[in-house]
Backbone and ligand atoms as CSV (ligand in chain L), in Angstrom:
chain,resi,resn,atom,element,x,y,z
A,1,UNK,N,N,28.643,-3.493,-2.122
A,1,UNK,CA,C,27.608,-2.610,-1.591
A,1,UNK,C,C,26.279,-3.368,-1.437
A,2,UNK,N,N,25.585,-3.214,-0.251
A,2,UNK,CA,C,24.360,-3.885,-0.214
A,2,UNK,C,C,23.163,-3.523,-1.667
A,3,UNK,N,N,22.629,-4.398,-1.400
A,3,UNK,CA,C,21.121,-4.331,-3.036
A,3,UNK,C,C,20.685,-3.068,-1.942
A,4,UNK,N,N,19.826,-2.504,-3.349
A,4,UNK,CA,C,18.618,-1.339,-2.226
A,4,UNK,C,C,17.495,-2.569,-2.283
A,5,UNK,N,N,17.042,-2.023,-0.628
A,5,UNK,CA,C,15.606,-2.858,-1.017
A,5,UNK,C,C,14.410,-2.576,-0.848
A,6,UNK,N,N,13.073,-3.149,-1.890
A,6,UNK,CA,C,12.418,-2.910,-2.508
A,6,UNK,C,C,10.804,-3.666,-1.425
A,7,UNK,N,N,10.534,-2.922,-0.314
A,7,UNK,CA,C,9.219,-3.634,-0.188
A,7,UNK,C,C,7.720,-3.744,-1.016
A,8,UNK,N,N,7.484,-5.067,-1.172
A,8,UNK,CA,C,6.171,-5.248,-1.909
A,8,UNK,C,C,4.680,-5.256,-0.721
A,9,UNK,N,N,3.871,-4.827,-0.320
A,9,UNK,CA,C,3.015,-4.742,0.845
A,9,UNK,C,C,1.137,-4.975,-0.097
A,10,UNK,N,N,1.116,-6.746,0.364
A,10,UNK,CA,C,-0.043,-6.551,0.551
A,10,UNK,C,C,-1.019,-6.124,1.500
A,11,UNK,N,N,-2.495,-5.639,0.751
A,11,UNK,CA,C,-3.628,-5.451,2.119
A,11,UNK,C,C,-4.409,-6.734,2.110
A,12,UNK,N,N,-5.627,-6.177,2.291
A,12,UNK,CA,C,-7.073,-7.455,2.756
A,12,UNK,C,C,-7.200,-8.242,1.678
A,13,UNK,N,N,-7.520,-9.445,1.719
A,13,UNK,CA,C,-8.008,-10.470,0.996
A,13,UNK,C,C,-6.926,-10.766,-0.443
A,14,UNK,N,N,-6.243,-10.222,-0.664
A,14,UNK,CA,C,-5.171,-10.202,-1.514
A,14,UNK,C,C,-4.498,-11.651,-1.480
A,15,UNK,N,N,-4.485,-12.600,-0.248
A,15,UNK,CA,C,-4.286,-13.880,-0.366
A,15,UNK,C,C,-5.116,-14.561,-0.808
A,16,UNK,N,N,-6.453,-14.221,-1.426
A,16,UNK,CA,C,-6.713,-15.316,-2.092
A,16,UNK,C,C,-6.702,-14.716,-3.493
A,17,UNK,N,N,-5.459,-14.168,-3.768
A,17,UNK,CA,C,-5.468,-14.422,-5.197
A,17,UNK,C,C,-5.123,-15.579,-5.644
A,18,UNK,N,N,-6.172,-15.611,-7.238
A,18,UNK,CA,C,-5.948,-17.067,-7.772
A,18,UNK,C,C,-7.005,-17.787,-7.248
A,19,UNK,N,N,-7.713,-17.745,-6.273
A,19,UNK,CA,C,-8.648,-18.748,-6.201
A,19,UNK,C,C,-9.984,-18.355,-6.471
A,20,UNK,N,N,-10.198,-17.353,-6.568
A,20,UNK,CA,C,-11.231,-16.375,-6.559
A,20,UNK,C,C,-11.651,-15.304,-7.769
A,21,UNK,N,N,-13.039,-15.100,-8.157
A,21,UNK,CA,C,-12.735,-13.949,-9.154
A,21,UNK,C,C,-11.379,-13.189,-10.215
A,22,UNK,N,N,-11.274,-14.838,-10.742
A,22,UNK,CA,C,-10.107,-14.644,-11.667
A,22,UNK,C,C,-10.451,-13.989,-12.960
A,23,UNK,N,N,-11.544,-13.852,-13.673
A,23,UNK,CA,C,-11.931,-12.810,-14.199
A,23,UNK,C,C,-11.743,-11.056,-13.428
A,24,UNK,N,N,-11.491,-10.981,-12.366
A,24,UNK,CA,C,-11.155,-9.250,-12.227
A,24,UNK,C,C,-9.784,-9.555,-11.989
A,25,UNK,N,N,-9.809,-10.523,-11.161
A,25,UNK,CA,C,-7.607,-10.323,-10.375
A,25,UNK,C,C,-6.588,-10.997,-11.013
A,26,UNK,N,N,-7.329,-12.375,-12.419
A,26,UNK,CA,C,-6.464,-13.196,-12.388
A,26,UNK,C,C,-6.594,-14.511,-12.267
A,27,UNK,N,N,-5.093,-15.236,-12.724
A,27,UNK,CA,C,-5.043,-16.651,-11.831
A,27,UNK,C,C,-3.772,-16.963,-11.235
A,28,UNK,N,N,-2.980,-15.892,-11.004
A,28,UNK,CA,C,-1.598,-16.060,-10.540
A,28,UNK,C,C,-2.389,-15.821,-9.045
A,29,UNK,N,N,-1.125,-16.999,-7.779
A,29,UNK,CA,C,-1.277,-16.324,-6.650
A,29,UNK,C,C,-0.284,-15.583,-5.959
A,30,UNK,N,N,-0.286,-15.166,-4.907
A,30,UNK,CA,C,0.186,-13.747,-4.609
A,30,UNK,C,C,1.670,-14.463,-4.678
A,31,UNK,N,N,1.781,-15.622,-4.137
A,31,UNK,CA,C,2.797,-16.283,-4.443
A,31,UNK,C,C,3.749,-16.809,-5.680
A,32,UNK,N,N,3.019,-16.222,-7.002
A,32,UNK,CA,C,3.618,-16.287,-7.888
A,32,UNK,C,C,4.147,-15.413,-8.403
A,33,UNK,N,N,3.437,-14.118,-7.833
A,33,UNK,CA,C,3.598,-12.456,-8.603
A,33,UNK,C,C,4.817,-12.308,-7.407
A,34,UNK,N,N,4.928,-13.332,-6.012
A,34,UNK,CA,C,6.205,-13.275,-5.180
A,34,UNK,C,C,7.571,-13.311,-6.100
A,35,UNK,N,N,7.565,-14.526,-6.698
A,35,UNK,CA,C,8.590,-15.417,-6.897
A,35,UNK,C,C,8.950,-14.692,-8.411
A,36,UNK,N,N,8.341,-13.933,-9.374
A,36,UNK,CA,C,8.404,-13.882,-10.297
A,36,UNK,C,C,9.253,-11.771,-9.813
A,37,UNK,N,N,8.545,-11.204,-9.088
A,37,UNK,CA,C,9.251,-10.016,-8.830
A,37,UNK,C,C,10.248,-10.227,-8.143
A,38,UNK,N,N,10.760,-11.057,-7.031
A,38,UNK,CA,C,12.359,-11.387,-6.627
A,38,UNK,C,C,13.147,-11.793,-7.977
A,39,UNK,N,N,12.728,-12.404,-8.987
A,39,UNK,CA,C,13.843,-12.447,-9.482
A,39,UNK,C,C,13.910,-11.702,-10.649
A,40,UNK,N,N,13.011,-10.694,-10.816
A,40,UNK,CA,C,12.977,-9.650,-11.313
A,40,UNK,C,C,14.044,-8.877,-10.911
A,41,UNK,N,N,13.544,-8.675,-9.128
A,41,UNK,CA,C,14.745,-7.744,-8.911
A,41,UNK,C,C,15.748,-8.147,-8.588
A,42,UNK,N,N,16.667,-9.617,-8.805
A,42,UNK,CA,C,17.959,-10.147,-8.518
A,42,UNK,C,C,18.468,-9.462,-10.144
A,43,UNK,N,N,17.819,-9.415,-11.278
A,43,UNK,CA,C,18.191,-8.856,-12.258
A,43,UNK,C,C,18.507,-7.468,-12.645
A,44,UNK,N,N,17.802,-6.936,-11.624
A,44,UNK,CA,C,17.541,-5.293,-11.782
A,44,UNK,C,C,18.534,-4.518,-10.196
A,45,UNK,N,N,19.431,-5.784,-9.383
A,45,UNK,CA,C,20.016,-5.385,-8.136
A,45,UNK,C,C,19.427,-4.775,-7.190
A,46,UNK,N,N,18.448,-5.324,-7.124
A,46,UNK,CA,C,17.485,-5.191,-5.984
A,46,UNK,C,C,16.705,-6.372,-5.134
A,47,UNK,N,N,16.977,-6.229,-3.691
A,47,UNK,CA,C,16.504,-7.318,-2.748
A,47,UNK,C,C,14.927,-6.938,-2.795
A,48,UNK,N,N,13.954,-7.607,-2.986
A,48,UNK,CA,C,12.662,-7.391,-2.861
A,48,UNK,C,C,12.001,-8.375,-2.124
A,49,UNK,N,N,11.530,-7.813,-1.081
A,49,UNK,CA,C,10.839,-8.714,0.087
A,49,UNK,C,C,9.284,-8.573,-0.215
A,50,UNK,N,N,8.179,-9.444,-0.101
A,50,UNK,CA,C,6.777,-9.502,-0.253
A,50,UNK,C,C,6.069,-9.591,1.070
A,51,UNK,N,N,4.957,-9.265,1.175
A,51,UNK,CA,C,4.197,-9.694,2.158
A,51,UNK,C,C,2.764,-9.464,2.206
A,52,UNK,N,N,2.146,-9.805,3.200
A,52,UNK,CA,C,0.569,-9.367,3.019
A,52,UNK,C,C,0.118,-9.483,4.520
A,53,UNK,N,N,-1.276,-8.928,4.292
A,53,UNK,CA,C,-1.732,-9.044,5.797
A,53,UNK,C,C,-3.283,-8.147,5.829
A,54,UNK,N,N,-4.148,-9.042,6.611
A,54,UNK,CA,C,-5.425,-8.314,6.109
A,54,UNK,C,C,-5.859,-7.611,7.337
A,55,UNK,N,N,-4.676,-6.648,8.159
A,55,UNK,CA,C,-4.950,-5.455,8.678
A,55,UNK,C,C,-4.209,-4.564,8.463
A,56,UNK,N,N,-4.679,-3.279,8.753
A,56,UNK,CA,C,-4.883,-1.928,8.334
A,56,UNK,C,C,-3.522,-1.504,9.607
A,57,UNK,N,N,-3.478,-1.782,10.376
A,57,UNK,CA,C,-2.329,-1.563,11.750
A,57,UNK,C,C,-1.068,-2.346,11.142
A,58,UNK,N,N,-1.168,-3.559,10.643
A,58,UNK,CA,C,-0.011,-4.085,10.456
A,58,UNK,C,C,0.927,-3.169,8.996
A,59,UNK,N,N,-0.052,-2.718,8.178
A,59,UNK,CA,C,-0.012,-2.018,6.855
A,59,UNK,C,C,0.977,-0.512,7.004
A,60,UNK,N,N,0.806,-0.011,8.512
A,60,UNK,CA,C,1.034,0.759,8.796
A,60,UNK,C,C,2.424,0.543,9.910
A,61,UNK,N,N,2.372,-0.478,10.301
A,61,UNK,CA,C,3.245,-0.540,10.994
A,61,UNK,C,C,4.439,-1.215,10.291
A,62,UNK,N,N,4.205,-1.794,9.126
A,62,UNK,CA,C,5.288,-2.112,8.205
A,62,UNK,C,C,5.973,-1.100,7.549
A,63,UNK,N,N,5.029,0.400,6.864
A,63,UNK,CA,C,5.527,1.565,6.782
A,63,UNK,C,C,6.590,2.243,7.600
A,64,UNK,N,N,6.357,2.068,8.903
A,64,UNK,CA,C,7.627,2.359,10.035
A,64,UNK,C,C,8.516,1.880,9.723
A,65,UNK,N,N,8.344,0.598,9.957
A,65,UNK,CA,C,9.309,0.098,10.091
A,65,UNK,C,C,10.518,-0.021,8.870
A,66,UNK,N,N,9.742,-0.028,7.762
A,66,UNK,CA,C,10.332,0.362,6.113
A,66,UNK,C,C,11.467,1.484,6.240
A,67,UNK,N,N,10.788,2.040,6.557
A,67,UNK,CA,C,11.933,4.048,7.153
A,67,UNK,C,C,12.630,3.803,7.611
A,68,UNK,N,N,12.321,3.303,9.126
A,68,UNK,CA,C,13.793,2.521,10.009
A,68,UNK,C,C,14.887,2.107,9.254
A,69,UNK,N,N,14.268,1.145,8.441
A,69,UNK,CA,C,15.511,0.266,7.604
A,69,UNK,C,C,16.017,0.694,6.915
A,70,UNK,N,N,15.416,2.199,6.142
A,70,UNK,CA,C,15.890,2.594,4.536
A,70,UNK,C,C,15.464,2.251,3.649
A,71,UNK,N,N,14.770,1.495,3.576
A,71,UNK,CA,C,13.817,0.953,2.598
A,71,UNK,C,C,13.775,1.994,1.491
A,72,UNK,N,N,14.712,1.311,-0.052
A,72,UNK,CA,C,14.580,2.622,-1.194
A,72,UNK,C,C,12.979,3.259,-1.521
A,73,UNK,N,N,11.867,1.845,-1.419
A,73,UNK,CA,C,10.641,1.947,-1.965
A,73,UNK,C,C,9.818,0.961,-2.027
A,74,UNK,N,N,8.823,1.449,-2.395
A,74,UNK,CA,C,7.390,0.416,-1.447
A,74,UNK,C,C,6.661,0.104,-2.152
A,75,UNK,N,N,6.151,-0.577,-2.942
A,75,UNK,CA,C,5.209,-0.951,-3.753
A,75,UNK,C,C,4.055,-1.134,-2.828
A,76,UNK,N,N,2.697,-0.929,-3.086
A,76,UNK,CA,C,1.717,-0.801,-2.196
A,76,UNK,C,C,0.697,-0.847,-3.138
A,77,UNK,N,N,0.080,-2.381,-2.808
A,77,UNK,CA,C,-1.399,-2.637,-2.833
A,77,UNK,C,C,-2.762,-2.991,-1.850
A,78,UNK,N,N,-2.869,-1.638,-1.185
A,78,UNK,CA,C,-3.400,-1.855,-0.089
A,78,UNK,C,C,-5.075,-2.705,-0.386
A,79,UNK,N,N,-5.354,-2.514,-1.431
A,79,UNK,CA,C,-6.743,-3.686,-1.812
A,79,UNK,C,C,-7.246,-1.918,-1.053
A,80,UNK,N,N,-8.859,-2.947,-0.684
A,80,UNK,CA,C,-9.940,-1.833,-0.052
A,80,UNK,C,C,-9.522,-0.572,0.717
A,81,UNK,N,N,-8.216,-0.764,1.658
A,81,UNK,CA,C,-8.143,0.287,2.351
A,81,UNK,C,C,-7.491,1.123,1.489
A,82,UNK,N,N,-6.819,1.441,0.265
A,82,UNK,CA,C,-6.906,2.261,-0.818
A,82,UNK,C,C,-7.621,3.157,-0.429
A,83,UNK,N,N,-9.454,3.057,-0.255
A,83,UNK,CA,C,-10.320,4.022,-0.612
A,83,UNK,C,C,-10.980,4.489,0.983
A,84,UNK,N,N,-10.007,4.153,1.719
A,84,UNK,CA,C,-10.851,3.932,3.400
A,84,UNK,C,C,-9.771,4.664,4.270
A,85,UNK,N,N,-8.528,4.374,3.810
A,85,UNK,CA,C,-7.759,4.545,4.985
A,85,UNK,C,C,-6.510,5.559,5.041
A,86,UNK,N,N,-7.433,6.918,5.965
A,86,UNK,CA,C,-6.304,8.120,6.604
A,86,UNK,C,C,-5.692,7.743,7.376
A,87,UNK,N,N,-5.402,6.625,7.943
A,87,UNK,CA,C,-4.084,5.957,8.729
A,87,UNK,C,C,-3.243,5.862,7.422
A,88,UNK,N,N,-3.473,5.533,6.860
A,88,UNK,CA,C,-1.982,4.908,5.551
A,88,UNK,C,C,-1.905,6.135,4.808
A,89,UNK,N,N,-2.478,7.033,4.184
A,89,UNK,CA,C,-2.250,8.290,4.393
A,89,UNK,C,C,-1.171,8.609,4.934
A,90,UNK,N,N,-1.440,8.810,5.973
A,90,UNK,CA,C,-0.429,9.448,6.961
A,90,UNK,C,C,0.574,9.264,7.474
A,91,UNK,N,N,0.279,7.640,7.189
A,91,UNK,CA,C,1.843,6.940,7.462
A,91,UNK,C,C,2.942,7.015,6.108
A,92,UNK,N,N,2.138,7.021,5.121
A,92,UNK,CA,C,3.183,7.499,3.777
A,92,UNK,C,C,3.556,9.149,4.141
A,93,UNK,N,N,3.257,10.113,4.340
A,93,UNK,CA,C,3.511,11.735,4.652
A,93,UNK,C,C,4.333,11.487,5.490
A,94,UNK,N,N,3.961,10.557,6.580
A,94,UNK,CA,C,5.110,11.114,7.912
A,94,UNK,C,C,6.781,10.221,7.870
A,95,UNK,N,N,6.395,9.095,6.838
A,95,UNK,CA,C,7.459,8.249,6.358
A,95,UNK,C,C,7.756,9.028,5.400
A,96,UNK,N,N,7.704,9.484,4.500
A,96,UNK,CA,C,8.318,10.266,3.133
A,96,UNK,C,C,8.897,9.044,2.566
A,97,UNK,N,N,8.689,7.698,2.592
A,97,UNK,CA,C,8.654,6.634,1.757
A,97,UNK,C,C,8.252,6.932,0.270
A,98,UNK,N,N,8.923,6.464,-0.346
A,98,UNK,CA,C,8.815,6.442,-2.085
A,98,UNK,C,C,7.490,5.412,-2.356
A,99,UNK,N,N,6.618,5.574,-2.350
A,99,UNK,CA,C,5.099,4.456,-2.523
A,99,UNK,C,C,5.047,4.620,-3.633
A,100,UNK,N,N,4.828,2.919,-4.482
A,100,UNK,CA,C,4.160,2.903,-6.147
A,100,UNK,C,C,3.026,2.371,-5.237
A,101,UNK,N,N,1.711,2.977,-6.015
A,101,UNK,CA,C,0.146,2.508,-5.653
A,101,UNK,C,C,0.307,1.606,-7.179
A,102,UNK,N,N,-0.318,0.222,-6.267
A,102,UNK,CA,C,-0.200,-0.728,-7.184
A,102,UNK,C,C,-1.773,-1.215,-7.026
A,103,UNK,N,N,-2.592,-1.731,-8.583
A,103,UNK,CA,C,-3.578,-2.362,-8.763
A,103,UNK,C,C,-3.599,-3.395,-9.546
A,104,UNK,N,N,-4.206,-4.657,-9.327
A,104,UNK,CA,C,-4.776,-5.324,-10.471
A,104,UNK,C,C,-5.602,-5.173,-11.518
A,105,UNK,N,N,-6.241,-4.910,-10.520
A,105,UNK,CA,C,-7.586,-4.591,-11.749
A,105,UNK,C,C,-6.933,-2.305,-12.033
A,106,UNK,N,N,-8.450,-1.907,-12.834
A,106,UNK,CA,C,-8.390,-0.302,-12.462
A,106,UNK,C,C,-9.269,-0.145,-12.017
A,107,UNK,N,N,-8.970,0.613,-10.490
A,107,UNK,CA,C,-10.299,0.882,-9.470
A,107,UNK,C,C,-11.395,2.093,-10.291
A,108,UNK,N,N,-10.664,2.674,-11.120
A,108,UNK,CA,C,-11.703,3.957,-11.505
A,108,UNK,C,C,-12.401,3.477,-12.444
A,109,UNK,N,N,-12.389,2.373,-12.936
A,109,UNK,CA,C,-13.596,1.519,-14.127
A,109,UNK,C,C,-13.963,1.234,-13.121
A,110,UNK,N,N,-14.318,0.601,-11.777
A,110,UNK,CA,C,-15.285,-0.441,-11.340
A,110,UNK,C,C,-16.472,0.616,-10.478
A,111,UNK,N,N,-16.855,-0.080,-9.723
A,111,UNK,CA,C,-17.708,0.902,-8.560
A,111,UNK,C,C,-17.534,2.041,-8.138
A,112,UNK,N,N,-18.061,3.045,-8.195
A,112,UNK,CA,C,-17.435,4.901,-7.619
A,112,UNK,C,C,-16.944,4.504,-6.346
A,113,UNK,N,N,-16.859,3.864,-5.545
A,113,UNK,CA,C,-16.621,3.732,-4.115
A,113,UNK,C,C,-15.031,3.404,-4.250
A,114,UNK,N,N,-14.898,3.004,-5.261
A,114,UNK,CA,C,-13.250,2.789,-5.623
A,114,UNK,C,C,-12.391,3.793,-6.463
A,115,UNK,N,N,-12.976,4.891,-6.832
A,115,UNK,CA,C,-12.581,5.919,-7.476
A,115,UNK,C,C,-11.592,6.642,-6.664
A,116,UNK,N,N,-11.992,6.903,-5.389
A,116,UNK,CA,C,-11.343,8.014,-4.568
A,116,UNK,C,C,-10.101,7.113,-3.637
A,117,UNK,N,N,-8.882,7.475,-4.071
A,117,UNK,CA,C,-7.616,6.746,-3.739
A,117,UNK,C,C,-7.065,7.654,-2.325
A,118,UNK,N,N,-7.042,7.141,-1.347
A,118,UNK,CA,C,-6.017,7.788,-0.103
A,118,UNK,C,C,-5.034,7.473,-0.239
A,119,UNK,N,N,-4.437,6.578,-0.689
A,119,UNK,CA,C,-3.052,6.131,-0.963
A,119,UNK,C,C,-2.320,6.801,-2.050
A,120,UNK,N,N,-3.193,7.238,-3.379
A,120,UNK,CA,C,-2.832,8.111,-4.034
A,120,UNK,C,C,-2.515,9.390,-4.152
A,121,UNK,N,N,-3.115,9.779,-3.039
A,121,UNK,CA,C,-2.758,11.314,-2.498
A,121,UNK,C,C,-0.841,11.691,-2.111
A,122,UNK,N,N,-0.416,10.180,-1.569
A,122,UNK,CA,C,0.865,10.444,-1.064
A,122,UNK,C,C,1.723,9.728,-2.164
A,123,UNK,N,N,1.280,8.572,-3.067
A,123,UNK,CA,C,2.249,7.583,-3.878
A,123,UNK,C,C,2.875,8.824,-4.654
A,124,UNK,N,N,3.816,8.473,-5.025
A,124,UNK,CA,C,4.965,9.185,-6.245
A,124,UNK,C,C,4.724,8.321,-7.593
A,125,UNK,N,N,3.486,7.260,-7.868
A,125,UNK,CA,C,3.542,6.740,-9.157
A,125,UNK,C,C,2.361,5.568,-8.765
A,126,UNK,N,N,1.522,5.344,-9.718
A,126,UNK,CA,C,0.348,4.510,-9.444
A,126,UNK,C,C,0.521,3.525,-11.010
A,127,UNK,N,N,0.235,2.088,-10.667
A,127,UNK,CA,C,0.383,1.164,-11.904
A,127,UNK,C,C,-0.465,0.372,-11.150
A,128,UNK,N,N,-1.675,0.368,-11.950
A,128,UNK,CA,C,-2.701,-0.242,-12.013
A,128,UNK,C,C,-3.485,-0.722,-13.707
A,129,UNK,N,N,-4.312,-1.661,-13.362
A,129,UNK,CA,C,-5.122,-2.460,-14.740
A,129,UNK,C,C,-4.283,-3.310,-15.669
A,130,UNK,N,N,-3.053,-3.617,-15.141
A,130,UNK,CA,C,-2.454,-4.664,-15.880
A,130,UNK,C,C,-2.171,-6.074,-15.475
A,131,UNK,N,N,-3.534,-6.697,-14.384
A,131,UNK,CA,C,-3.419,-7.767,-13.653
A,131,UNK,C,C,-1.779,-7.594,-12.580
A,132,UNK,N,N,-1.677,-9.160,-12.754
A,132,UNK,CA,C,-0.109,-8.994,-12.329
A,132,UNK,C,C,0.479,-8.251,-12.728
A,133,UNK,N,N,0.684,-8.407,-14.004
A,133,UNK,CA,C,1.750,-7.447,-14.681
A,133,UNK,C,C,2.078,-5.937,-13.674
A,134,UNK,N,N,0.787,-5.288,-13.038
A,134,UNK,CA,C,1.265,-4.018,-12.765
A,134,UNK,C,C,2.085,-4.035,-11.756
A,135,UNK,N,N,2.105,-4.843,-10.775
A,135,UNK,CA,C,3.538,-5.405,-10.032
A,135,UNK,C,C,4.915,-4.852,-10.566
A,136,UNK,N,N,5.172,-5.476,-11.217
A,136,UNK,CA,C,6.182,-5.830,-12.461
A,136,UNK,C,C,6.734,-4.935,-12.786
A,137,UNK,N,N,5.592,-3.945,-13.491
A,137,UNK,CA,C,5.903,-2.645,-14.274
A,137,UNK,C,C,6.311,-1.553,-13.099
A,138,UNK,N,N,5.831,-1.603,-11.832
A,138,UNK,CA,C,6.133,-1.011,-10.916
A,138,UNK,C,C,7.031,-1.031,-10.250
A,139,UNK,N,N,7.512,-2.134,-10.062
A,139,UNK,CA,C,9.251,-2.533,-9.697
A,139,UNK,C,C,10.500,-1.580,-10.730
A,140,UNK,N,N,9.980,-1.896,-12.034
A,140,UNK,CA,C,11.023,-1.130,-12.575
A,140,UNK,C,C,10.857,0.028,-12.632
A,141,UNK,N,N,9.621,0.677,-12.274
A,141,UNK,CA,C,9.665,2.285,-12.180
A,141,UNK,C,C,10.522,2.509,-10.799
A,142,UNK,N,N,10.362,1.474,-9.578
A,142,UNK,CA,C,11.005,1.561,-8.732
A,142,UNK,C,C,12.621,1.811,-8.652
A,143,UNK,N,N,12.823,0.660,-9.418
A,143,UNK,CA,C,14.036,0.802,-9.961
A,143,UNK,C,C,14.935,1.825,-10.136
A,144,UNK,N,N,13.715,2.460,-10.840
A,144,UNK,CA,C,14.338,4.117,-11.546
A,144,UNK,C,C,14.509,5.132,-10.736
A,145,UNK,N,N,13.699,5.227,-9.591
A,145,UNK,CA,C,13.453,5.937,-8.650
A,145,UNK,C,C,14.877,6.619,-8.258
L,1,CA2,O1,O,-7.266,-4.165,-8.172
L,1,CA2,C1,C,-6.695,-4.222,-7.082
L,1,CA2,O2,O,-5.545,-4.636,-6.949
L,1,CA2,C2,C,-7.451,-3.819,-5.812
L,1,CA2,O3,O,-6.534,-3.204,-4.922
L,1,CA2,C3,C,-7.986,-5.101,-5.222
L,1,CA2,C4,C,-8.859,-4.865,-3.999
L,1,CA2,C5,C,-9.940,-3.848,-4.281
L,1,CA2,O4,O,-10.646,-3.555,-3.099
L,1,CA2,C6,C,-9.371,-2.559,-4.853
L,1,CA2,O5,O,-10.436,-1.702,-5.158
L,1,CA2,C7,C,-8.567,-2.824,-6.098
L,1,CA2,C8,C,-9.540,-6.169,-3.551
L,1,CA2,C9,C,-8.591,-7.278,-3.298
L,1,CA2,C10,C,-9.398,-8.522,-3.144
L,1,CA2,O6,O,-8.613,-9.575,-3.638
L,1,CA2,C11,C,-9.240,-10.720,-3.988
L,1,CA2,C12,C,-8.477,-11.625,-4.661
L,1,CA2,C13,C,-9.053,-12.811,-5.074
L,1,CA2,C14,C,-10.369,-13.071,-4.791
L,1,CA2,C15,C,-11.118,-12.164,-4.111
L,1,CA2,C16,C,-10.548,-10.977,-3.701
């Protein structure tokens, strides 16, 4: 029987993790929290594909395309558009995609401008403030799903 599989979806600036403000995000790069959740989920029988991209259209158009495929579930760290964007909204409602809202840091300690989640309105489970780790922890809630 095929693995279910598990998309990971970065947003904006999320590629420079690790080089940057490693006091809020870290020092892993996105490429390590890659390599370390595939074989997470070769353990847990799940294909998990990564990606990123610092637009808001592509974010959304990967959502489609997720549905198309069957995609069991989506891990989603959209970065800024989190707190900006009724396109992704809407593309989780009209996909009925299984979304974990995933954070590094926790947006509701930092700036109020990061308090108010659009992505959270539609996720089925949010894991945030455990650096990488919340990746991780979110896969296996995926898992469970
Ligand atoms: O904590 C998170 O994972 C965030 O989604 C990260 C976003 C931020 O806008 C959200 O409020 C919370 C920012 C991602 C920026 O990533 C960087 C990584 C390294 C250096 C600079 C930025």
């Amino acid at each position: 029987m095929a693995l279910r599989k598990i998309l990971v979806l970065n947003g904006p600036n999320l590629n420079l993790l690790g080089t940057r403000q490693p006091e809020i995000y870290g020092r892993d790069t996105l490429d390590d929290i890659a390599a370390r959740l595939t074989a997470q989920g070769e353990a847990l029988g799940l294909a998990v594909e990564c990606r990123q991209t610092n637009h808001e259209g592509v974010l959304v158009d990967w959502l489609h395309q997720a549905k198309r495929e069957g995609v069991h579930a989506v891990l989603l760290n959209a970065g800024a558009y989190t707190h900006t964007s009724i396109a992704l909204l809407d593309a989780i409602l009209a996909t009925e995609l299984k979304v974990i809202e995933v954070h590094l840091s926790d947006p509701e300690t930092r700036e109020p401008f990061r308090h108010l989640s659009y992505v959270g309105m539609a996720a089925v489970a949010c894991v945030k403030g455990l650096g990488a780790k919340s990746y991780e922890v979110a896969l296996e809630r995926a898992a469970a799903l």
